[in-house]
C-alpha positions as CSV (number, residue, x, y, z in Angstrom):
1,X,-9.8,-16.8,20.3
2,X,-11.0,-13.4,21.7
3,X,-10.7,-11.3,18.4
4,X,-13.8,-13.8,17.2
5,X,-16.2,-12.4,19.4
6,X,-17.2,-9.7,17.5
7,X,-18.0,-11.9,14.5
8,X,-21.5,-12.8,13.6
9,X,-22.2,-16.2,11.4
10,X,-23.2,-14.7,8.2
11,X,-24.3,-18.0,6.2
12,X,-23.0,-21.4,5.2
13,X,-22.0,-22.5,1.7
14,X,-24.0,-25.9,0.6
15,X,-22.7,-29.2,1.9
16,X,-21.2,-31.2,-1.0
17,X,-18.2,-33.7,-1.2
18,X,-15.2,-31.8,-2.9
19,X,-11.5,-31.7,-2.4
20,X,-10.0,-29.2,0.5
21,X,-8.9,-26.9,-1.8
22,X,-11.9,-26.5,-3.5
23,X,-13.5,-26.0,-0.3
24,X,-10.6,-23.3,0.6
25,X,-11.7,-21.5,-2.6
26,X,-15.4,-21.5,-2.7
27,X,-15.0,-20.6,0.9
28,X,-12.7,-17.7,0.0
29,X,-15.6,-16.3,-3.0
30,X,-18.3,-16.2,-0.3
31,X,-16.2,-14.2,2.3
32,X,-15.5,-11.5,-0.7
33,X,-12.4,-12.7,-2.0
34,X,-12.5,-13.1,-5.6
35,X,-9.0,-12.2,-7.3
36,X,-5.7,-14.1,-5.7
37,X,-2.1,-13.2,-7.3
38,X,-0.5,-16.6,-7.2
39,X,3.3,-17.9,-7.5
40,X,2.4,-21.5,-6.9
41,X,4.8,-24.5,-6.9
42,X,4.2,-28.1,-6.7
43,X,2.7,-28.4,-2.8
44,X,0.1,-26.0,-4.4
45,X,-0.9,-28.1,-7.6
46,X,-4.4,-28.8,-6.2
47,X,-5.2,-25.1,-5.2
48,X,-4.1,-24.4,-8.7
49,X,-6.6,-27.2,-9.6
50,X,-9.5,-26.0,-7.9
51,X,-9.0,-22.5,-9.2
52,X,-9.2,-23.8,-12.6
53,X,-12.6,-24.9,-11.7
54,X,-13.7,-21.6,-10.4
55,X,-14.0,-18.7,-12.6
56,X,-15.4,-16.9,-10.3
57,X,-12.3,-16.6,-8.8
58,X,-9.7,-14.1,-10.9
59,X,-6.8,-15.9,-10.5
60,X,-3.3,-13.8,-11.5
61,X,0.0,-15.4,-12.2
62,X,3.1,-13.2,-10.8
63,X,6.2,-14.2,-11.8
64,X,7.9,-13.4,-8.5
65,X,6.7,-13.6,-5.7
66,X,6.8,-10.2,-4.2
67,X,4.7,-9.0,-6.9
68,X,2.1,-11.4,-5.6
69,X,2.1,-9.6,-2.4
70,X,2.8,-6.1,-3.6
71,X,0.1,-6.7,-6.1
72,X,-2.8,-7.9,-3.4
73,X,-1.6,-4.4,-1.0
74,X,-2.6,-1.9,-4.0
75,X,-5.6,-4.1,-5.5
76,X,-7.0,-4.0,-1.8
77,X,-6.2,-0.2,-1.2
78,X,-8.4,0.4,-4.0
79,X,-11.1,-2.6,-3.8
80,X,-11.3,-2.3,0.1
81,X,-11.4,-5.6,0.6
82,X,-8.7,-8.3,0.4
83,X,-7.0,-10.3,-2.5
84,X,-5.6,-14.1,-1.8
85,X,-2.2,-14.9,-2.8
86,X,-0.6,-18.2,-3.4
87,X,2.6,-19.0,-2.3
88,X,4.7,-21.5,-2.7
89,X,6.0,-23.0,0.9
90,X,8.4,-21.3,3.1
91,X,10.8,-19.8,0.7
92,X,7.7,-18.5,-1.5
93,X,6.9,-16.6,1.4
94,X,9.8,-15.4,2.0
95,X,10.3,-14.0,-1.4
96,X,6.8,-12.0,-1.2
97,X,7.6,-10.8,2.7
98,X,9.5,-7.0,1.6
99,X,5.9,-6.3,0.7
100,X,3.6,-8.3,3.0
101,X,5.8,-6.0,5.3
102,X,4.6,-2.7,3.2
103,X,0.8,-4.1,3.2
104,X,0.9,-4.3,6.8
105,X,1.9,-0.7,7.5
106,X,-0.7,0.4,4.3
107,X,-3.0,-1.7,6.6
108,X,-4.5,-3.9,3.4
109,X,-6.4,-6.7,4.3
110,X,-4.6,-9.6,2.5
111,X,-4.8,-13.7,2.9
112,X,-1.9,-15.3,2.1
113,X,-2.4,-19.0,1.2
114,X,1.1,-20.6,1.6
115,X,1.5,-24.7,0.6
116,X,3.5,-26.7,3.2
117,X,4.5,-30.4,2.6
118,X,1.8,-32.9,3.7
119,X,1.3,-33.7,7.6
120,X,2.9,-37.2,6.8
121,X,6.1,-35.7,5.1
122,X,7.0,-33.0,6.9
123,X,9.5,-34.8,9.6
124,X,11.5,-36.2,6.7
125,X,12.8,-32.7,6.3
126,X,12.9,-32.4,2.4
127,X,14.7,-29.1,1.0
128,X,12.2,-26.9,1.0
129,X,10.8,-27.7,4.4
130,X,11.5,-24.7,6.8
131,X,9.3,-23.0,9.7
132,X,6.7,-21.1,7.9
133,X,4.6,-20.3,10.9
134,X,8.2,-18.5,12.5
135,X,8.5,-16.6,8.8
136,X,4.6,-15.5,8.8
137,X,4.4,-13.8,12.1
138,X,6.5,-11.2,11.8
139,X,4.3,-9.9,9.7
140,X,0.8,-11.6,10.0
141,X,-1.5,-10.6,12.7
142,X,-3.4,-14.1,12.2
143,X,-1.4,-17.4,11.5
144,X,-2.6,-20.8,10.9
145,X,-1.3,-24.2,9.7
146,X,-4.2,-27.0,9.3
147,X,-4.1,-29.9,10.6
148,X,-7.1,-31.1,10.8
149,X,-9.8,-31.9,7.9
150,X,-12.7,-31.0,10.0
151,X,-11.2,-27.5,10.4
152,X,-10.4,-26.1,7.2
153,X,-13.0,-24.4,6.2
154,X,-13.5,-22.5,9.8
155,X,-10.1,-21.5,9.2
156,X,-10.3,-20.3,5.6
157,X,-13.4,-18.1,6.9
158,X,-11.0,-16.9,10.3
159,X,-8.3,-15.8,8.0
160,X,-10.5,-13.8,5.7
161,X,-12.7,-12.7,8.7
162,X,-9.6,-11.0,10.2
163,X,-7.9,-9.9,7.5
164,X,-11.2,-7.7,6.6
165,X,-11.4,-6.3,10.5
166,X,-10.3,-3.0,11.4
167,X,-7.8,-1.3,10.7
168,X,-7.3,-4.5,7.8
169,X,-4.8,-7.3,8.6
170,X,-2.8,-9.8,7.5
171,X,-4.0,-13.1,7.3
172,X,-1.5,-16.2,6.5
173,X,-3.4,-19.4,6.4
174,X,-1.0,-22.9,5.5
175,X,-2.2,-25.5,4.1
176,X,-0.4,-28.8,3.7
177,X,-0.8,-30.6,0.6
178,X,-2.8,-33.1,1.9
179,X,-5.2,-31.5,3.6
180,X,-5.9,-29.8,-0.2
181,X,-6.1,-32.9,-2.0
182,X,-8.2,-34.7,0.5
183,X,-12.0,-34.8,-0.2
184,X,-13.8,-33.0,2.5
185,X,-17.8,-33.4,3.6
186,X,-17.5,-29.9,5.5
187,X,-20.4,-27.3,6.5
188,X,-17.7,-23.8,5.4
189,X,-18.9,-21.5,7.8
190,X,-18.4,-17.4,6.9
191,X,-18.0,-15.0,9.5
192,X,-18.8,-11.1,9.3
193,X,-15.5,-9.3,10.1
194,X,-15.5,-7.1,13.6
195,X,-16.7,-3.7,13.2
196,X,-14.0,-0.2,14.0
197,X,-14.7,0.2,17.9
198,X,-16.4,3.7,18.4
199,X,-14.1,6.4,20.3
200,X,-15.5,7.6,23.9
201,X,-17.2,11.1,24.1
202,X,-14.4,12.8,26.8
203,X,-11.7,12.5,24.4
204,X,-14.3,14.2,21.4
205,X,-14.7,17.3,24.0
206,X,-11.4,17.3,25.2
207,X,-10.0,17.3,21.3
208,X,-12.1,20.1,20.8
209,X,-11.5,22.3,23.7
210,X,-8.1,21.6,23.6
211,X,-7.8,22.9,20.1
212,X,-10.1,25.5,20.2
213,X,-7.7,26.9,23.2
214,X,-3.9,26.1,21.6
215,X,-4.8,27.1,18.1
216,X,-1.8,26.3,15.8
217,X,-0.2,24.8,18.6
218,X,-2.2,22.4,18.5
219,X,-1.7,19.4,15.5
220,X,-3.9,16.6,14.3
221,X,-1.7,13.7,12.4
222,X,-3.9,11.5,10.4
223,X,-3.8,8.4,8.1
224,X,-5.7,5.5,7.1
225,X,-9.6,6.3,5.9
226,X,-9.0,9.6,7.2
227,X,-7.2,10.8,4.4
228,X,-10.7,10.0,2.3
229,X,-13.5,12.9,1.4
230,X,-15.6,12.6,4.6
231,X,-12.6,12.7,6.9
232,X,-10.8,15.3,5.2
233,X,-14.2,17.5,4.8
234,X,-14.3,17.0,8.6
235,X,-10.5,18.0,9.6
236,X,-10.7,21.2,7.6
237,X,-13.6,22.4,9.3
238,X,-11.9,21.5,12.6
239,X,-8.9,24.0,11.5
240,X,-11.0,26.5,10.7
241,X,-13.1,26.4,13.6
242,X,-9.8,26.5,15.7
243,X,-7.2,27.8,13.7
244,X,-5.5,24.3,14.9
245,X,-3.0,22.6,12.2
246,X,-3.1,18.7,10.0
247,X,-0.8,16.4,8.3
248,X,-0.9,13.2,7.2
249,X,1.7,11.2,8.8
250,X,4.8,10.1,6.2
251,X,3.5,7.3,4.7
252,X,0.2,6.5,3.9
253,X,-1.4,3.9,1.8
254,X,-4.1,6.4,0.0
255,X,-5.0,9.7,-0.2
256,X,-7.9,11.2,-2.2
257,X,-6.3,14.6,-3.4
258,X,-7.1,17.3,-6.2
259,X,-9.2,20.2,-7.3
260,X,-12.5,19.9,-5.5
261,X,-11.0,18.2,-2.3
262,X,-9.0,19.5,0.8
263,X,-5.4,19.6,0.5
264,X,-3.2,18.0,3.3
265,X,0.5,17.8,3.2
266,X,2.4,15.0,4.9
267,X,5.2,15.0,7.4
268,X,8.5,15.5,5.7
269,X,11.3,13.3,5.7
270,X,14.7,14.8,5.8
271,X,14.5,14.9,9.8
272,X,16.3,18.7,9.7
273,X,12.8,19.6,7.6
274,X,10.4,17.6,9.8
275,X,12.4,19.7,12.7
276,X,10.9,22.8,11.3
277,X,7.7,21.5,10.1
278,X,7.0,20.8,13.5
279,X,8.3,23.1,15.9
280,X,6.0,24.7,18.2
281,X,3.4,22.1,18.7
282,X,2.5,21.7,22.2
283,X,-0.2,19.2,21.5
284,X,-0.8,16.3,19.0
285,X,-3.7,14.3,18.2
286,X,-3.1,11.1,16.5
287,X,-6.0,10.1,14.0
288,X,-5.6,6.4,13.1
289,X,-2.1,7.2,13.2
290,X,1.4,6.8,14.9
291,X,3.6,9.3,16.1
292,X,6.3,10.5,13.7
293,X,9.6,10.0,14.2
294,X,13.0,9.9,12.3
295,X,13.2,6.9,9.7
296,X,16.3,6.4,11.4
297,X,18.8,7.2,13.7
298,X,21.5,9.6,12.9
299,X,24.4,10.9,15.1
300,X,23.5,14.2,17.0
301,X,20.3,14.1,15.4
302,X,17.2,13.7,17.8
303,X,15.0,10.4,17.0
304,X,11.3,12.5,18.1
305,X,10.3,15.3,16.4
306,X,8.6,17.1,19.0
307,X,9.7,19.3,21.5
308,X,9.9,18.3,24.5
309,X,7.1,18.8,26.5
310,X,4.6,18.3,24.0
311,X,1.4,15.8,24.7
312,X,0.8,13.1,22.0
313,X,-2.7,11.0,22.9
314,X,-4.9,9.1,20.3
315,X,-7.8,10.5,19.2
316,X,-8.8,7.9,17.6
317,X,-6.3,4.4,18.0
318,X,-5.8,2.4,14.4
319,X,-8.5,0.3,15.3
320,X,-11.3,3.0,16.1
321,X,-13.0,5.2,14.0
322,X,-11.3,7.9,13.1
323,X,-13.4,9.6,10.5
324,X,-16.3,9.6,13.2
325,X,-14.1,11.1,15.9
326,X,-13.2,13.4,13.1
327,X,-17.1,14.2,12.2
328,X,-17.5,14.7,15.9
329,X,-15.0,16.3,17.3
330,X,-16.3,19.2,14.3
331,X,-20.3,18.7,15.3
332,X,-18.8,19.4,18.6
333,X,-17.1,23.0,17.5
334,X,-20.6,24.0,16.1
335,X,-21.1,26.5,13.6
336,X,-21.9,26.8,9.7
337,X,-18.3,26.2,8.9
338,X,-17.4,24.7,5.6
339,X,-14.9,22.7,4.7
340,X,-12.0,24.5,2.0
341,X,-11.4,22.6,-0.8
342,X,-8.6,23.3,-3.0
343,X,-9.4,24.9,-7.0
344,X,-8.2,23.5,-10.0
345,X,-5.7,25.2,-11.2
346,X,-4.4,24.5,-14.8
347,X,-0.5,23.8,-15.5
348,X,1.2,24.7,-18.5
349,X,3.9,22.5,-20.3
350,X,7.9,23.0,-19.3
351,X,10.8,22.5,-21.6
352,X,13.7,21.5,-21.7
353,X,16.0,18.7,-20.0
354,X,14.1,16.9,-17.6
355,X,14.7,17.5,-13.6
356,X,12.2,16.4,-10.4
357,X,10.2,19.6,-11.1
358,X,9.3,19.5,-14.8
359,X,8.4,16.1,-14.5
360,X,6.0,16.9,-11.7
361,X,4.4,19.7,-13.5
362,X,4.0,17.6,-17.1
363,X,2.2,15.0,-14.7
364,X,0.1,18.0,-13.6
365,X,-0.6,19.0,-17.1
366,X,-1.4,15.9,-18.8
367,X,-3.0,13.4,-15.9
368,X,-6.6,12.5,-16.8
369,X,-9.5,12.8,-14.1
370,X,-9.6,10.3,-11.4
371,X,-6.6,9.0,-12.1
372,X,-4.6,6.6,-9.5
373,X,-1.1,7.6,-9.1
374,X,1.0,4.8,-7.4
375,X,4.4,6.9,-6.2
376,X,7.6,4.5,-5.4
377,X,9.6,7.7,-7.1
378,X,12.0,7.8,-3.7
379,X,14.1,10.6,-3.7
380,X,13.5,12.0,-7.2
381,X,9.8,12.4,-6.1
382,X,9.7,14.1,-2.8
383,X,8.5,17.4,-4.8
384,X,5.7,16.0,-6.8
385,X,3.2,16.3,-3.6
386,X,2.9,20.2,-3.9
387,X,2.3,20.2,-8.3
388,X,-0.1,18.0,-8.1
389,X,-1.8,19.9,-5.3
390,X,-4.3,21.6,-7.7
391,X,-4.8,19.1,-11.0
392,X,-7.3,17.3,-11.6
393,X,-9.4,14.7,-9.1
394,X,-6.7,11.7,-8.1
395,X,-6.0,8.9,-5.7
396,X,-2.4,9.3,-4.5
397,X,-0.7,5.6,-3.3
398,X,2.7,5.5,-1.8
399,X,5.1,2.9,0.0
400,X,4.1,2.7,3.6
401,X,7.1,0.5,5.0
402,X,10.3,1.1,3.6
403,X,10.6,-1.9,1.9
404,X,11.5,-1.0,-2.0
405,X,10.4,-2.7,-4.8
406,X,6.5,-1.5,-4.1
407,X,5.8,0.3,-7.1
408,X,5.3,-2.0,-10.1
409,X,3.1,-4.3,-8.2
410,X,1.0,-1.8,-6.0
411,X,0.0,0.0,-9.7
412,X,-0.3,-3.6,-10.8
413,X,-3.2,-4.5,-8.1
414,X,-4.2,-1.0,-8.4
415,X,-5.7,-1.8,-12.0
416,X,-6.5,-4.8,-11.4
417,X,-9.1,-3.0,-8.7
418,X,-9.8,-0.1,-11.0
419,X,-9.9,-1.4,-14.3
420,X,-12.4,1.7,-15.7
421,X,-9.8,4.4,-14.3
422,X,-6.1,4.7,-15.6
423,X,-2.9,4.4,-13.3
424,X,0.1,6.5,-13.7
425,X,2.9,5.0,-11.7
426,X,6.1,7.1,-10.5
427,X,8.9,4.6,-10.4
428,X,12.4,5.3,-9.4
429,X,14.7,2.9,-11.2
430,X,16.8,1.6,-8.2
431,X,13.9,0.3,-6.3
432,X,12.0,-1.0,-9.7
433,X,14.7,-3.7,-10.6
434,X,13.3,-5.6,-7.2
435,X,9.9,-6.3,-8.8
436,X,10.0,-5.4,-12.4
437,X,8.5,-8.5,-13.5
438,X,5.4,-7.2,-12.4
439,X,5.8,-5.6,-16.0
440,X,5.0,-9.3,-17.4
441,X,1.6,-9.4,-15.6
442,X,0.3,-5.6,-16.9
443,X,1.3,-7.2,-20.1
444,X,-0.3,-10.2,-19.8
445,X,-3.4,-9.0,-18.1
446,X,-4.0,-6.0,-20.7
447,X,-3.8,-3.3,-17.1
448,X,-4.7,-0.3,-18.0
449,X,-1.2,1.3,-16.6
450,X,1.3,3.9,-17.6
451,X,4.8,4.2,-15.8
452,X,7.3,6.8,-15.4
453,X,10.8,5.5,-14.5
454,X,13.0,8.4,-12.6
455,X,16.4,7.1,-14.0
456,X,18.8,8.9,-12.4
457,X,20.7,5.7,-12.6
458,X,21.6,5.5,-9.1
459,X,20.3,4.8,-5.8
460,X,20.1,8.3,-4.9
461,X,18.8,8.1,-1.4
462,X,21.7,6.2,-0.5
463,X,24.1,8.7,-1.6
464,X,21.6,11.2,0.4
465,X,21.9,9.1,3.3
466,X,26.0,8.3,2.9
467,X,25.7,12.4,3.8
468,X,23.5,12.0,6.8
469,X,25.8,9.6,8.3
470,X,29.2,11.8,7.5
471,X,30.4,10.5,4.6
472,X,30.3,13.7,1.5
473,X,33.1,12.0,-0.1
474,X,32.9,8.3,-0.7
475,X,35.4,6.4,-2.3
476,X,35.1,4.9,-5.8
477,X,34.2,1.5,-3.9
478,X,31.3,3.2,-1.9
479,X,30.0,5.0,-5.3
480,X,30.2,1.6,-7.3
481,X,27.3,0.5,-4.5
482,X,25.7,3.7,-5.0
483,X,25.1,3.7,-9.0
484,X,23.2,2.1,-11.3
485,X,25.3,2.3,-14.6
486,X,28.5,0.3,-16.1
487,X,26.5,-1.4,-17.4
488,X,23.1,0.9,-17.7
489,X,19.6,-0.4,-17.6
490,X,17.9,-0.1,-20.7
491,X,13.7,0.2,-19.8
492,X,12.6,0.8,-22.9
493,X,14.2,-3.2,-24.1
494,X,13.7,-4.5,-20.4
495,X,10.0,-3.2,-20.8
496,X,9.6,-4.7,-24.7
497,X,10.9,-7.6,-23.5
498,X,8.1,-8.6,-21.1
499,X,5.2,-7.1,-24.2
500,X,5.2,-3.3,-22.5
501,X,4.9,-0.4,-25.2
502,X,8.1,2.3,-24.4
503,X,9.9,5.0,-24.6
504,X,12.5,7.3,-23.5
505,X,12.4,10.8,-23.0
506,X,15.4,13.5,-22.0
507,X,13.6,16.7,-22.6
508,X,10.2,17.9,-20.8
509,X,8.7,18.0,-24.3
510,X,9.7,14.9,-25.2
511,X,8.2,13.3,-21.6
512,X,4.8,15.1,-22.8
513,X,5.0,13.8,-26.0
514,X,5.2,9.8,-24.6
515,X,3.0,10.4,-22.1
516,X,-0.1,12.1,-24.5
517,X,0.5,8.5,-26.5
518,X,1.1,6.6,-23.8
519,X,-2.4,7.5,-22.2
520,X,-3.9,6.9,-25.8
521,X,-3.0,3.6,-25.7
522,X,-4.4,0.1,-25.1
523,X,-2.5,-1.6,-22.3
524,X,0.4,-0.9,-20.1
525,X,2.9,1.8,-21.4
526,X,6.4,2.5,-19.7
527,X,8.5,5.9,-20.2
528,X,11.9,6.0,-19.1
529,X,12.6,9.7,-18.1
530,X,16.4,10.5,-18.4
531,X,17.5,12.5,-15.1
């Protein structure tokens, strides 16, 4: 396969007689992958064997399976490398694919290990047999089933080997139950991952002539590890050489932000904003990332959000160095300019009953230093980026595909990645329901993780979109598919009920309050804040 060309044989692991799956797992530790989120079923019993007899390998049970996946996206935006997961046949993937789906647009390097019936047993078409392969690739870049005993190991170093090259992949490797059970007498080979290609010298010059000569005209959209110190350092003395303008794109899978660090907003949602945002940009450099456009169609609405005429090139493609071009493209400008990083500003307290804005600013207030905030807050949250601009030193995670249900599990792998520094998550109820189990492996694991829940007890950006579409006024059918009450969701007793301290707070002060205790305490903490 051509994508192996770049890879360099590293080492091998010592030759010994030991069952595939214990080959699949020592194989995994020397290619870096040492935690693996698991959902297993009975095709998977020798995997689960084998990592019984490997502590070396942190192995996580989820009690869903889209946790599994959602947790292995945050735990490799903050570890860098990827997580395994276990999944249990085709509908086990399935189950987890909402958030492979997210990981992929995040680009996290993840290796799913899914069981499949053995090689033998697969024709008799049992009830969970299903086309796995056809389920993986729409969201897998590399997919494998194993036939062969000789092969297993290669295969188990392929996966991790692409899941870990640029810009990060998704791996899906399936293993049938007899090729796990199986002794094997097989040489695992581990393969370096390919390195991010380096971006040609014309477009550096062109970048910087180009906006050097359009000024604010001119806009550089980036994402990926250019939303980290070095890159950010970079684009802000590009801007200031130039006068030339940044954003992130929408969604991004991390963002270093806070006092001490360069501020960059993102590209707003609500098209009629982006619309404005945007207007009078004649050129647009894309920095490891795509071209904004409308979430979705609307009627009369345009789908681009550029004017016409404007010229959108890659500065630097996903899978290309885009804090290099960045570093560059401002060595290329010249001069003693230095990058602007934002003060810290201090935020006082709000009272009384809690709204989108005096939630945002207790966050402000009370989040510790180097904190990870992991946002799935939706609608409810679209105003926290500017409060937070100024606090204190954070790592800002978000959903990156659409796909809801994110938020419990990417502050889950989050913590599991980062267990000395403390993760606030902002979780809008509608969207937490999908994975709130994940609540059961914070407790379980002792994660270091404290929640907000937005309840506004509704799916709010469905009413918002009912609007875009036309429809201000919709009927009490439409509105009973729209809310989250009759009956209400209780957090603080869903919360208890999986060994989660909580609370629930109606009043700014009260939010304060919880969230002073809750970042005293030992373990995961959940606050339900009444909107």
């Amino acid at each position: 396969m051509s994508w192996l060309m770049p890879l360099v044989l590293e080492g091998k692991l010592d030759l010994m007689k030991r069952s595939g799956a214990l080959l699949m797992v020592d194989t995994l530790l020397q290619g870096g992958v040492d935690t693996c989120f698991t959902n297993p079923g009975t095709s998977e019993m020798h995997f689960v064997a084998a990592l019984d007899q490997t502590p070396e390998m942190r192995s996580v049970l989820c009690l869903q399976e889209t946790v599994a996946t959602g947790a292995a996206d945050g735990y490799a935006r903050m570890a860098d490398k990827p997580a395994g997961t276990l999944l249990h046949l085709g509908p086990g993937l399935a189950n987890g694919l909402a958030n492979v789906h997210n990981a992929r647009r995040a680009k996290s390097p993840m290796v799913n290990i899914v069981g499949e019936h053995a090689t033998y047993h697969r024709h008799l078409d049992s009830p969970l047999t299903s086309d796995i392969e056809a389920i993986a690739a729409s969201n897998s870049a590399w997919v494998r089933t194993t036939t062969r005993l000789e092969n297993l190991g290669r295969d188990t170093a392929e996966a991790i080997a692409f899941a870990k090259s640029p810009p990060g992949n998704i791996s899906t490797l399936i293993l049938p139950s007899d090729m796990a059970w199986t002794d094997q007498e097989e040489e695992a080979q581990v393969f370096a991952p390919a390195l991010a290609n380096e971006v040609p010298s014309d477009r550096i010059v062109a970048a910087a002539r180009i906006a050097k000569q359009l000024g604010d005209k001119c806009l550089f959209v980036l994402s990926g590890l250019t939303l980290r110190d070095e890159g950010l350092n970079a684009i802000s003395k590009i801007v200031k050489a130039t006068g030339a303008r940044f954003l992130a794109q929408g969604s991004n899978g991390r963002i270093e932000r806070g006092a001490g660090r360069v501020f960059i907003d993102r590209v707003r949602y609500p098209i009629p904003q982006a619309l404005e945002q945007l207007a009078g940009i004649e050129q647009v450099f894309l920095v490891n990332a795509v071209e904004p456009v409308g979430f979705f169609a609307y009627p009369g609405r345009p789908r681009r959000l550029f004017q016409d005429g404007c010229q959108i090139v890659e500065l630097a493609a996903e899978d290309e160095d885009g804090v290099d071009s960045l570093v560059a493209v401002a060595d290329e400008l010249g001069g003693n300019v230095k990058a602007i990083h934002e003060p810290y500003e201090a935020t006082e307290l709000p009272s009384g009953p809690l709204n989108p804005d005096n939630i945002a600013q207790v966050l402000a207030a009370l989040m510790p230093e180097n904190a990870i905030l992991a946002d799935e807050s939706i609608t409810s949250g679209r105003g926290f980026f500017p409060y937070t601009k100024r606090t204190k030193p954070h790592t800002w995670l978000q959903g990156t595909g659409g796909a809801i249900g994110i938020g419990f599990p990417m502050a889950t792998g989050a913590a599991m990645a980062c267990p000395d520094r403390t993760v606030i998550a902002m979780q809008a109820d509608g969207s937490g329901m999908y994975s709130c189990q994940a609540l059961w492996t914070q407790a379980r694991e002792n994660l270091n993780v404290k929640t907000i829940v937005l309840s506004n007890r509704a799916y709010a950006i469905l009413k918002g979109e009912m609007s875009n579409l036309g429809f201000d006024n919709p009927g009490p059918r439409a509105r009973d598919m729209l809310t989250l009450d009759n009956p209400t969701i209780n957090w603080p007793q869903l919360a208890n009920s999986m060994g989660v301290e909580a609370g629930r707070a109606e009043t700014a002060e009260e939010l304060a309050t919880l969230l002073i205790a809750a970042l005293k305490h030992d373990g995961p903490f959940l606050i339900e804040a009444l909107l």
